[in-house]
C-alpha positions in Angstrom: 37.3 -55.7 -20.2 36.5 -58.6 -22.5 33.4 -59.4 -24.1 31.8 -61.5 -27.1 30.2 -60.1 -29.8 28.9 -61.1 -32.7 28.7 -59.2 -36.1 26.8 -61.4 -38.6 27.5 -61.5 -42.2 23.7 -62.1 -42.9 20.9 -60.7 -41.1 19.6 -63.7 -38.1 16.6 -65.0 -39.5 18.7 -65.9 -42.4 21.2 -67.5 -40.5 18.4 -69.1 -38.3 16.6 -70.3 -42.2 20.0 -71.9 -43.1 20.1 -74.0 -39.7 16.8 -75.0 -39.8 17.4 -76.3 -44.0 20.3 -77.9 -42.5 18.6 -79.5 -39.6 16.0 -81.2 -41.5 18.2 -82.5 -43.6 20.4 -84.0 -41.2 16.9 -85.5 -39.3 16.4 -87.2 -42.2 19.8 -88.6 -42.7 19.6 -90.2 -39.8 16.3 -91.5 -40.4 17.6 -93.0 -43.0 21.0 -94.1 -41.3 23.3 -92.1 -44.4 27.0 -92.5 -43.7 28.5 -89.5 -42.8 25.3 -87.6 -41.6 26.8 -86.2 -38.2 30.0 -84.9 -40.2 27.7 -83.2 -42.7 26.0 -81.2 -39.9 29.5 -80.5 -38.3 30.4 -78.6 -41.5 26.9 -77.1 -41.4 27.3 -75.7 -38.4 31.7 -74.9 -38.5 29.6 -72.6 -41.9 27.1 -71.2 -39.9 29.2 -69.9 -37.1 31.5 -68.5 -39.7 28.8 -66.5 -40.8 27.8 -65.5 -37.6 30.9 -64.0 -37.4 31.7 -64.6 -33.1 34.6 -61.8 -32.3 36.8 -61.3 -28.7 36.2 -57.6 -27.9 38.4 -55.6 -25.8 37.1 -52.5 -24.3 39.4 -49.8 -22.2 36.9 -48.2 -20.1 37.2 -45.0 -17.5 35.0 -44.6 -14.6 32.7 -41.6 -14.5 32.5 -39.5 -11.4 29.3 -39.8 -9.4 27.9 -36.4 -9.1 27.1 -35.4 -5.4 24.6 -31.7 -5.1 24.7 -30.2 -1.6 22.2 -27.6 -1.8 22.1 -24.4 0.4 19.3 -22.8 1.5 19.8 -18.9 1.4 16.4 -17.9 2.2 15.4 -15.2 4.5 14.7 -18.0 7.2 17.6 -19.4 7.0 19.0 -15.9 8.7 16.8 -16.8 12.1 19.6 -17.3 15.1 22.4 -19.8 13.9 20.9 -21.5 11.3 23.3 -20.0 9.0 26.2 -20.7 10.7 25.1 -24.0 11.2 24.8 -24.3 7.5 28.4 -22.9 6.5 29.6 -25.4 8.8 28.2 -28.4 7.3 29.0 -27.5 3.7 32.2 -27.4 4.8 32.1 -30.6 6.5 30.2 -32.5 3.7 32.6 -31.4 1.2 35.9 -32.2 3.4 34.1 -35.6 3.8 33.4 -36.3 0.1 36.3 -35.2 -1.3 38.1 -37.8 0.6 36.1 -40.5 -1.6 36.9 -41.9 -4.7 35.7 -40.4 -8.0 33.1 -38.1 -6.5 31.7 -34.6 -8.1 30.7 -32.2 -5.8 28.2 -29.5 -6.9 27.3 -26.7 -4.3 24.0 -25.3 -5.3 22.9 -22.0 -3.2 19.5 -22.1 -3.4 16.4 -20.2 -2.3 18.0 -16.5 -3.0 16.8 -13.9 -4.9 17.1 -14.5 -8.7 18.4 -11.6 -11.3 17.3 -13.3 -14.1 13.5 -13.7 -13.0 11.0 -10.9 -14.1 9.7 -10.9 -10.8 10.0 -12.4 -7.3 9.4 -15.8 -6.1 7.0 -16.5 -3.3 8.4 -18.7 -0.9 12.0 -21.0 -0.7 11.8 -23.2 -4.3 14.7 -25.6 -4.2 14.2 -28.2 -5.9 13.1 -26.0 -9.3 17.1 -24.9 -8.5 18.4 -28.4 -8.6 16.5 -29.3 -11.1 18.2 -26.6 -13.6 21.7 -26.9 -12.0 21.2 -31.2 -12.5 20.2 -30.7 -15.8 23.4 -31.6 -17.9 24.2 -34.2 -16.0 22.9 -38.1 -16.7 20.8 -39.4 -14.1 22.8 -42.4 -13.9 25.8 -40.4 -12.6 23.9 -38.4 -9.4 25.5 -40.4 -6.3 22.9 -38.3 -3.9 21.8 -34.9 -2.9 22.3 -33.1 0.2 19.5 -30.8 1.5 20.7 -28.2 3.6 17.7 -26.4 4.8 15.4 -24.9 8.1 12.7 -27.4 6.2 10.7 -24.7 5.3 10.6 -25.8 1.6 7.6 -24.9 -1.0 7.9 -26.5 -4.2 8.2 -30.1 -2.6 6.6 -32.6 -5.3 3.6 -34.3 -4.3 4.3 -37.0 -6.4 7.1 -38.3 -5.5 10.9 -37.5 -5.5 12.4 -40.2 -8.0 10.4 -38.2 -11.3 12.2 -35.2 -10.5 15.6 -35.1 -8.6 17.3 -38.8 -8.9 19.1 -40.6 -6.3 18.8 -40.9 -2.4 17.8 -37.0 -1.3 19.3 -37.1 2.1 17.9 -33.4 4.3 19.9 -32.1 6.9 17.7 -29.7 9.1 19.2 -26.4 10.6 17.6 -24.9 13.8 15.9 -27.1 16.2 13.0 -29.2 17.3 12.6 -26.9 20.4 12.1 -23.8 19.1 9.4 -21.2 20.0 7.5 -19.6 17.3 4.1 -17.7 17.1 2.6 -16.9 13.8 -0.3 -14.3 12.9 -2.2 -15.7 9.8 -4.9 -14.3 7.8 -7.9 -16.7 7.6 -10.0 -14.3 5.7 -10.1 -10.7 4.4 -12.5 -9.1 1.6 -10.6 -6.9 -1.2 -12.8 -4.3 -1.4 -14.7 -2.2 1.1 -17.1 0.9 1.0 -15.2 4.5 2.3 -16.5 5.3 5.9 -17.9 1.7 6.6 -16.5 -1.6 8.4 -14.9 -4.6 7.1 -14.3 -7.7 9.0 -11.5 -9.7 8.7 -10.9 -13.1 10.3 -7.6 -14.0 12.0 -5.7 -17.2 13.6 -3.0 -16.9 15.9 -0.8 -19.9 16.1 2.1 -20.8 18.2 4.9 -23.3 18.0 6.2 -24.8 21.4 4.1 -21.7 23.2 0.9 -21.0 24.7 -1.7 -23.7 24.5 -5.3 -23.7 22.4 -7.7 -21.2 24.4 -5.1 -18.9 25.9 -5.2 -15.2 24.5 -2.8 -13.1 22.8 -3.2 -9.5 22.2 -2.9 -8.1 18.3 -2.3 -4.8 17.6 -3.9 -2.6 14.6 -2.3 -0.4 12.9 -3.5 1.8 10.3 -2.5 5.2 8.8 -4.0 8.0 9.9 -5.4 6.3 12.9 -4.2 5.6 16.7 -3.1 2.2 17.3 -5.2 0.1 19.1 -5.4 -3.7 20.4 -7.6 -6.5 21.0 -7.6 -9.9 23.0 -8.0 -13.0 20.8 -8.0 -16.3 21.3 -4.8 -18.3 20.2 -5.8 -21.5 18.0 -9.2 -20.4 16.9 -10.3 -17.8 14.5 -11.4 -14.5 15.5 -12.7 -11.6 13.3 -12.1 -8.2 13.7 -13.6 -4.9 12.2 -11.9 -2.1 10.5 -12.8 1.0 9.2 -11.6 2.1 5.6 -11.3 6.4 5.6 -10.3 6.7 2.2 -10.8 5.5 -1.4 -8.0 3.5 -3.3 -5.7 0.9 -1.1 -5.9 1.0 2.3 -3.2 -1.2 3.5 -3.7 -2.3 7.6 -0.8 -3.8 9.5 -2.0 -6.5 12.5 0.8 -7.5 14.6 0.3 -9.7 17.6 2.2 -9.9 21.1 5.2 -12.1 20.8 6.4 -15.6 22.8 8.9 -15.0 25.3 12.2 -16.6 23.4 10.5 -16.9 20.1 13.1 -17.0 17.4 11.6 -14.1 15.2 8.3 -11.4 15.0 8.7 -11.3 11.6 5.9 -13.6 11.3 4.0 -12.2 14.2 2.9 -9.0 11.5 0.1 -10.0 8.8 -1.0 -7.2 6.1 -4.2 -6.7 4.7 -4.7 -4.6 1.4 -8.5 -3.4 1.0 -9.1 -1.1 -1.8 -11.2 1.3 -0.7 -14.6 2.0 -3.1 -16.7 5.4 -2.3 -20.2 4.2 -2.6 -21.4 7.6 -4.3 -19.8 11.2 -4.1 -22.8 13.2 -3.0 -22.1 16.9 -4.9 -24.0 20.2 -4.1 -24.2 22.2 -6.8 -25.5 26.1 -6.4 -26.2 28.3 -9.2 -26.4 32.3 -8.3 -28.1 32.6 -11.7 -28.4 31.2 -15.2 -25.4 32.0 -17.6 -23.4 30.4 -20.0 -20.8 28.3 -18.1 -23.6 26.7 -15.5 -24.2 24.1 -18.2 -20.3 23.3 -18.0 -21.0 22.2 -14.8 -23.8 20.2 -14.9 -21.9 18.4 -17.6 -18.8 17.4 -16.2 -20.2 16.5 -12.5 -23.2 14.2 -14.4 -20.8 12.7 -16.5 -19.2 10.9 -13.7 -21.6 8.1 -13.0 -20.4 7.8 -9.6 -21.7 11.1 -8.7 -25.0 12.1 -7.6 -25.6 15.5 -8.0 -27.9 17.6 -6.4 -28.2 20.9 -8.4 -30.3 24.4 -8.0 -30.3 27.2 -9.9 -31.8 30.3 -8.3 -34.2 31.8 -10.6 -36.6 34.0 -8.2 -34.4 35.5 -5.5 -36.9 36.4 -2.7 -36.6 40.2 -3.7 -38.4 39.7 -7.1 -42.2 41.0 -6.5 -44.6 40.4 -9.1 -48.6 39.8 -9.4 -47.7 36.0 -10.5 -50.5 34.2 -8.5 -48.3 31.3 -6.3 -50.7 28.5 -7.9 -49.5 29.5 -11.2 -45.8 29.5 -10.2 -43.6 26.3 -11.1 -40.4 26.8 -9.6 -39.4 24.3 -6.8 -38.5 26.0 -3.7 -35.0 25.9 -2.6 -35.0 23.6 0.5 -32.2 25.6 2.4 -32.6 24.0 5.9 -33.3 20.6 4.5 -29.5 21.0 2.6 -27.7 23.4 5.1 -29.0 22.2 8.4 -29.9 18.3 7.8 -28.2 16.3 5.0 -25.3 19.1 5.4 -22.8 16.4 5.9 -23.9 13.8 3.7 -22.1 15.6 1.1 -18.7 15.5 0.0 -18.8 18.7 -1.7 -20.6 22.2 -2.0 -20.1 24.0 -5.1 -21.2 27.9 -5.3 -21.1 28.6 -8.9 -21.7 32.9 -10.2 -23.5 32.8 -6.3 -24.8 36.1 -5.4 -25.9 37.0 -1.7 -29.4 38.0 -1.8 -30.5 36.8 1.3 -31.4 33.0 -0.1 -29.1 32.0 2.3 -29.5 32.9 6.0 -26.6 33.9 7.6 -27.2 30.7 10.1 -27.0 28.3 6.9 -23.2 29.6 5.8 -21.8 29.3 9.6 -23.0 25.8 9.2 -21.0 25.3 5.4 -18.0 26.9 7.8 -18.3 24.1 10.4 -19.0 21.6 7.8 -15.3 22.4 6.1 -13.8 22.6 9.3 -14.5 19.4 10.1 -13.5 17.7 7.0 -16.1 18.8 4.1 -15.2 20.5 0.6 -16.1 24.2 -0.7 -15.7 25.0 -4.7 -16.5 28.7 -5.5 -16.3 29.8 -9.0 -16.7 33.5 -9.0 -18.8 36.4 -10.7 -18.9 39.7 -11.5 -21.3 40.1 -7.9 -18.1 38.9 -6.0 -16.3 42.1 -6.3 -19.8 44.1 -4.7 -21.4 44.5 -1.3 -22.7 41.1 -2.2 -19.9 38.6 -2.0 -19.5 35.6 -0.3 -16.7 37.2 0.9 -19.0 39.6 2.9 -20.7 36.5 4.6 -19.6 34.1 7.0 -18.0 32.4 4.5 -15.2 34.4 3.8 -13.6 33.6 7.0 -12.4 30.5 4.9 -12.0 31.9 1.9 -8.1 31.8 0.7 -8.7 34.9 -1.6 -10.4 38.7 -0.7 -11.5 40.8 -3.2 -10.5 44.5 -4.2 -13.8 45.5 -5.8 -12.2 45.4 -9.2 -13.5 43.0 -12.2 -11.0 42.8 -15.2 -12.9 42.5 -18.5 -10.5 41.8 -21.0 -8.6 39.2 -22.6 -6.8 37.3 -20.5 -4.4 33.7 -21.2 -4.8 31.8 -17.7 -1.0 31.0 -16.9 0.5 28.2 -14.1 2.3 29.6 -11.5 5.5 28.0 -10.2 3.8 26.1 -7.5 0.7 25.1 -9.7 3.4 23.7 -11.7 4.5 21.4 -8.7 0.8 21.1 -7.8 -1.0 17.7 -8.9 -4.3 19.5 -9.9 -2.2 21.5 -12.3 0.9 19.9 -12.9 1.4 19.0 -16.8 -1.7 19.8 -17.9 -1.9 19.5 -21.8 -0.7 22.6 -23.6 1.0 24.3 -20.8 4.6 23.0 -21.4 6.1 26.4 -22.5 6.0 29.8 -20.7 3.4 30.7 -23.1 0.1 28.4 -23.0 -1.6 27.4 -26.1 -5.2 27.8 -24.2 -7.6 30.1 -25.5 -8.4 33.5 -24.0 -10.9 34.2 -21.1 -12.2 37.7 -20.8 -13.1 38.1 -17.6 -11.3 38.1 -13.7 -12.5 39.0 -10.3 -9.2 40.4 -8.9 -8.5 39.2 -5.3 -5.8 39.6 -2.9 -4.5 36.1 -1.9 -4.5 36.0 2.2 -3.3 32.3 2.7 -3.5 29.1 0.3 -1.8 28.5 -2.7 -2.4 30.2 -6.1 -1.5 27.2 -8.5 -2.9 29.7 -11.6 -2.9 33.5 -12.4 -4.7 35.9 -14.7 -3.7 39.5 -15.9 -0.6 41.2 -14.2 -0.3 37.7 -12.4 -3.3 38.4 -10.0 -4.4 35.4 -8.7 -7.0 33.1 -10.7 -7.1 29.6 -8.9 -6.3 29.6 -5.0 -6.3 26.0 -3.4 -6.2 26.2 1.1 -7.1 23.7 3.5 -9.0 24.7 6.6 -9.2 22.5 9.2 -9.9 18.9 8.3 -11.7 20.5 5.0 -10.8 22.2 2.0 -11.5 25.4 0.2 -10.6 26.2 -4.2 -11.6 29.6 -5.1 -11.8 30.3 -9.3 -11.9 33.5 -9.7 -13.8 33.5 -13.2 -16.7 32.7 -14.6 -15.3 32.0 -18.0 -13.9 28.6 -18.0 -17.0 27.5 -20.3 -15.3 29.5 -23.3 -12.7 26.7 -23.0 -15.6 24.3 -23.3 -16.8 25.3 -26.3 -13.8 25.4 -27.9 -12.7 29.4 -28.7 -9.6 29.5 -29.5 -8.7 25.9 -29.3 -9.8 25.7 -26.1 -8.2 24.4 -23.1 -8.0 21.5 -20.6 -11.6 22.5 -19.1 -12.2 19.1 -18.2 -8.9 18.1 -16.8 -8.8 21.1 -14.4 -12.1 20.5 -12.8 -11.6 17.0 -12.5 -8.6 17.2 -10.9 -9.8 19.9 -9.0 -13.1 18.3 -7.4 -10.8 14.7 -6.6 -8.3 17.2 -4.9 -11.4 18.6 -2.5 -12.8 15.1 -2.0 -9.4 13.9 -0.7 -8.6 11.4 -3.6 -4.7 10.3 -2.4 -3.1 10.2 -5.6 -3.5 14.5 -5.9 -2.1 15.0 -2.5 0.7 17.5 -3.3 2.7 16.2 -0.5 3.3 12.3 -0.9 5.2 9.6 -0.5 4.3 6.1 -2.3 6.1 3.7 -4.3 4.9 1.5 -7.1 6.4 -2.1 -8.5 7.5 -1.0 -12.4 8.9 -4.9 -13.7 11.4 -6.1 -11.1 12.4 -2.5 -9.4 10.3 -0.6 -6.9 9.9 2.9 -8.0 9.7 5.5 -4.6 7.8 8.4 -6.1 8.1 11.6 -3.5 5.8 14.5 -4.8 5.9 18.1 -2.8 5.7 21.4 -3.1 9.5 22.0 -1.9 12.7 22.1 -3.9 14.2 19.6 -1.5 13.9 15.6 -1.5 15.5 13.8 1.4 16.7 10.3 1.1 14.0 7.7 2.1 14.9 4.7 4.0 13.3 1.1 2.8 12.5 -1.4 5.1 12.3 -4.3 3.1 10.3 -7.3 4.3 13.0 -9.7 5.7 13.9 -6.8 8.0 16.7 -5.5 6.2 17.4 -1.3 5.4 18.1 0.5 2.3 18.5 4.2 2.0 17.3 5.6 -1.3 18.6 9.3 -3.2 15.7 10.9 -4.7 16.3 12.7 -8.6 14.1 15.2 -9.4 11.5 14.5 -11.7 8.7 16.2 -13.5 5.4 18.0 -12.0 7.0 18.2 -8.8 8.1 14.7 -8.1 11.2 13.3 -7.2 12.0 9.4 -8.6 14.6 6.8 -6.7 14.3 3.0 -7.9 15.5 0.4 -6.1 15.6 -3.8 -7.2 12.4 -5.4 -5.7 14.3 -8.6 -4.9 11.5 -9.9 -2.4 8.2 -10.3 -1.8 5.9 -8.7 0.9 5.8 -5.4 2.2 8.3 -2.7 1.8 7.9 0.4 4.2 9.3 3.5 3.2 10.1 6.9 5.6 11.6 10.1 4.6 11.8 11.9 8.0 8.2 13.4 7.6 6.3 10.9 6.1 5.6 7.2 6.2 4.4 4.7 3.3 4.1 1.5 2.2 4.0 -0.6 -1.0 2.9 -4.8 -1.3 5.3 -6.3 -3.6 3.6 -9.9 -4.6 2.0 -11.4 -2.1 1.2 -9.5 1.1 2.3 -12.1 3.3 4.4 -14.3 1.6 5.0 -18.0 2.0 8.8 -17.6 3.3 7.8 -15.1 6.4 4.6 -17.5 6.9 6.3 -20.0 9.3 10.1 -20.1 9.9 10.5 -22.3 12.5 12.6 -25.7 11.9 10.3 -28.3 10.6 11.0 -32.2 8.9 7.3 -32.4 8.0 7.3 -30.2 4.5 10.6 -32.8 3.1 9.7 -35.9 5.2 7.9 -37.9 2.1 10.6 -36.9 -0.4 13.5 -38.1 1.9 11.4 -41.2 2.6 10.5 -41.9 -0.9 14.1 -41.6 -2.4 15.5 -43.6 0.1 17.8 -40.7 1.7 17.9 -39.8 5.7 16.5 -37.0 7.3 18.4 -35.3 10.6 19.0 -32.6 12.7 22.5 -30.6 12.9 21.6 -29.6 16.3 22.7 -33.7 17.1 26.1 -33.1 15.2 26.5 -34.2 11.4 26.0 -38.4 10.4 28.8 -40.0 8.9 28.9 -41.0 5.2 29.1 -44.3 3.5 30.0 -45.2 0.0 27.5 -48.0 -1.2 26.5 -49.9 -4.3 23.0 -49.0 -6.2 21.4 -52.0 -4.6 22.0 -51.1 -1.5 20.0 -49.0 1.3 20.8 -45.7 1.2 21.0 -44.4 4.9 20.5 -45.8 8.3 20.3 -44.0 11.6 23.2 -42.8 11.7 25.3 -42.3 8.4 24.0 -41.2 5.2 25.2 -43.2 1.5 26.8 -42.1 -1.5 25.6 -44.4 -4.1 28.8 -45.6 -6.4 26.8 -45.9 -10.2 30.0 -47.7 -12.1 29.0 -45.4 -14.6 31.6 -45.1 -17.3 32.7 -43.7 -21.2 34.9 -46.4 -23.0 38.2 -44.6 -25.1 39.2 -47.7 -26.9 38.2 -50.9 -28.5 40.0 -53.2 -29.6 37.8 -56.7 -31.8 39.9 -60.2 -32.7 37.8 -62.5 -34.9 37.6 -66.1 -33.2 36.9 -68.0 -36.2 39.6 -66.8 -38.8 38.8 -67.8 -42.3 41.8 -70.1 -42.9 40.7 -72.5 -39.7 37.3 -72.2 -41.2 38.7 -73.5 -44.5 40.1 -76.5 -43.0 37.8 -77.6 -40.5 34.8 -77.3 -43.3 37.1 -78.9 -45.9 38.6 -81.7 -43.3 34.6 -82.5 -41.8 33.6 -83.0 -45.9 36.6 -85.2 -46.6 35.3 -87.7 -44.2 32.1 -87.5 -44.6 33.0 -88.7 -48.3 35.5 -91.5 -46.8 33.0 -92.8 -44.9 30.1 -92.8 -47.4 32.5 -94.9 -50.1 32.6 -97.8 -47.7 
């Protein structure tokens, strides 16, 4: 190609001062009417164009390849009926058709997929932030056009406009069809936290896609753990609220799922999930003491440090044998209101502690059948016992020891004594890894007394001398019953002999009887730890089966358990999407919310052009369905519309990188010479006239 260009010898406002010197002096040559004033300015200007140095240059130029992205959506909708068939089929098409034009790039881009190299999942199909990084390297003035291949379903579509971001005409061609039947459950409104034992409402919308009409009903389905399924009638269109109960502290994860459209292309998004985290308004605690003594204070403490607890405690001073000539006015002790506690607020509490308790007729035999009933149905007994339980006046004699896990001989052990874990309390969450007990041998200090008991059922999680039973752990009917056979636990308290993990134990212990779910010994759960999903299994057994994974788009993935620490049993597993993953080991079912609950890409999965219709409009590209059969394509110039009904363009930028140059002066210094020289000569001639 052959151009002009000048490279000036002087800068041009010199060059430009010069012409103008020159100029006025030939104005006023001619105003004057000197001889040879026009031949004068010729050599002026012959000089000046000289110095503006004019040169021929010769460029050898190759023509850049117009870079053509067809990007794939691989998202989880994209897997509905044919659409990805559909899809394999028109990259294949597209890129026969391109490659058949001239100087034409094609870049595939699979979009929408899970990502290694993020630290977490994405919410939703995002393909344009993938085109954006796979366009990066390349000049905008080379992109001929971009193919979207995608159900329309699309959630990081600019708002502002396409041009700013991906350049060229974005031409969309839409999998699925226009036809398709689709309802949709969607949570309008659900609270995050909820009390234990009360209601929470949360607020639904059913939607459908070529279904049932505004006003007709659809029936959803609860489902919670622990509970029997049951359903209700809503409206479809409008919002509807619906109560739930919450039975137990931490998250409580509910799964609504309503009926689906005959010929719908998926349920997937018929299921919605709602996470509430359980709160316990206040754990109500019944504390009993037989008699004053050392460790009652230990107690007291630890319950009243927990400022969620209310604690309710008596100590029983004047057992209704004591006779003395005290007159009653002058007596200050508060009488024990036993059929207030035992008869009326019974179940109010979440649990009964007997601490050193004695029977000495304070208790009616009427009052312990109640405590019975009250653990059968789902209450809490602690007993931590004394010397008295190993005479005529044990618990054991009463009522009560029907559900007691451990019987007594009649023998109390006074001497020193290192509490030790047995092999289950090992496995057991209330005593699993407690501080100091990693070796055979704890480092706790000694206790110096043990009622000895036979164990009839439970599970003894810690022993005393000649491995007799110390701490028996049993569940009875919905309840649950801990029997410490010791009153010295204080001593750890105080800190004899180093002490011991007082504090730890009792904690652990109390949460166990009030039902907390992370010290169930037998669990299942599974926790996000960065981008994995960690499947925790915790039991009592030596054996872990494999758990199978249903992940939210549907798909199945068995897990191997390794044995871990403290009873548990570890598998991880890549948490590649978002929603809920449900887990199932043959005995026991679980499930863990990965990002959002209900994520953007299970939302809405029918075939839509409304989420891409102002991008395709606004960068001049086409929009159509596949379902219609594939347009044809045009190769066009960049002033010329980009797609018409039919046919989609490829825009041909004449972009190009130049490998030679070649420059040939047009005034060569010789010619210059003369023609300066020959314009002077005559200028001279015709002034000596």
């Amino acid at each position: 190609m052959l151009s002009i260009a000048f490279t000036p010898m002087f800068s041009w406002s010199i060059l430009a001062g010069l012409a103008a010197i020159a100029l006025v002096f030939a104005g006023f040559g001619l105003w004057r009417k000197a001889r040879g004033t026009s031949l004068r300015l010729l050599t002026a200007a012959v000089l000046l164009a000289a110095m503006a140095n004019p040169v021929l240059v010769e460029q050898e130029r190759i023509l850049n390849k117009d870079v053509v992205a067809i990007v794939v959506d691989e998202s989880a909708s994209q897997k509905i009926g044919d659409r990805a068939k559909q899809t394999e089929d028109t990259v294949a098409s597209l890129t026969e058709k391109l490659q058949r034009m001239r100087d034409v790039d094609i870049r595939i881009i699979r979009a929408g997929k899970p990502d290694e190299k993020r630290t977490a999942p994405v919410d939703g199909t995002r393909l344009f932030e993938d085109v954006q990084r796979a366009l990066a390297s390349v000049p905008q003035n080379r992109i001929g056009g971009t193919f979207l291949i995608t159900d329309g379903q699309v959630h990081d579509v600019p708002a502002e406009g396409v041009k700013s971001l991906v350049p060229g005409p974005i031409h969309t061609l839409l999998t699925g069809s226009p036809t398709e039947r689709d309802r949709r459950l969607v949570i309008k409104n659900a609270p995050r936290f909820g009390l234990v034992g009360k209601t929470v409402e949360i607020e639904v919308l059913v939607r459908g896609h070529n279904g049932l009409r505004d006003g007709d009903t659809a029936q959803v389905t609860i489902v919670q753990h622990g509970k029997t399924d049951r359903a209700v009638t809503v409206p479809v269109g409008r919002p509807h609220k619906l109560s739930l109960e919450l039975d137990h502290a931490g998250a409580n994860i509910l799964q609504l799922e309503v009926s689906p459209l005959p010929g719908e292309i998926t349920a997937t998004n018929n299921r919605a999930v709602v996470q509430v985290n359980g709160v316990r308004e206040r754990l109500r605690v019944l504390l009993v003491s037989g008699e004053p003594h050392p460790g009652e204070r230990v107690w007291r403490n630890f319950l009243k440090a927990d400022p969620s607890v209310d604690l309710v405690h008596f100590t029983i001073l004047r057992p209704p044998e004591k006779q003395d000539a005290t007159p009653v006015r002058e007596l200050s002790l508060i009488a024990f209101p036993i059929h207030e506690l035992f008869e009326i607020k019974i179940k109010e509490f979440d649990l009964i502690i007997f601490d050193r308790y004695r029977r000495r007729g304070v208790l009616p035999g009427i009052y312990l059948e109640n405590i019975v009933r009250y653990v059968e149905e789902g209450g809490a007994v602690l007993t931590a016992a004394g010397p008295a339980f190993a005479t005529s006046m044990s618990l054991s004699s009463t009522p009560l020891g029907d559900i007691l896990p451990g019987a007594p001989t009649g023998n109390v052990i006074e001497r020193g004594l290192k509490p030790s874990i047995t092999e289950t309390g090992n496995r057991h969450p209330v005593t699993a890894e407690l501080a100091g007990s990693a070796n055979e041998t704890t480092s706790w200090g000694r206790w110096f007394r043990q009622v000895e008991a036979t164990k009839t059922r439970g599970q003894t999680l810690m022993n005393g001398v000649d491995n007799s039973p110390l701490l028996i752990l049993d569940r009875v009917g919905e309840g649950r019953v801990a029997q410490l056979l010791s009153d010295h636990i204080w001593l750890w308290a105080r800190g004899f002999e180093n002490g011991g993990p007082h504090s730890e134990i009792l904690r652990r212990l109390a949460h166990w009887l009030m039902k907390e779910p992370d010290l169930e010994e037998e669990n299942l759960r599974a926790v996000v730890e960065g981008k994995n999903l960690a499947i925790i299994r915790r039991s009592l057994a030596d054996e872990h089966p494999e758990v199978e994974v249903t992940m939210p788009s549907g798909a199945t993935k068995t897990i191997a358990l390794k044995e871990a620490t403290g009873g548990r049993a570890r598998g991880t597993m890549p948490a590649d999407e978002v929603g809920i993953y449900r887990l199932n080991d043959g005995t026991r079912t679980a499930v863990a919310a990965v990002g959002n609950v209900n994520p953007k890409e299970f939302s809405d999965m029918h075939s839509t052009p409304a989420l891409l219709t102002a991008v395709t409009t606004a960068s001049g590209g086409g929009m159509h369905w596949l379902e219609d059969g594939a347009p044809t394509l045009r190769r066009i110039r960049a002033d010329r519309k980009p797609s018409g009904a039919d046919w989609m363009g490829v825009v041909a930028n004449r972009d190009f990188q130049v490998v030679s140059v070649r420059e040939t002066p047009m005034l060569p210094a010789l010619l210059v010479l003369l023609l300066g020289l020959g314009a002077l000569m005559w200028a001279w001639r015709r002034e000596g006239r």
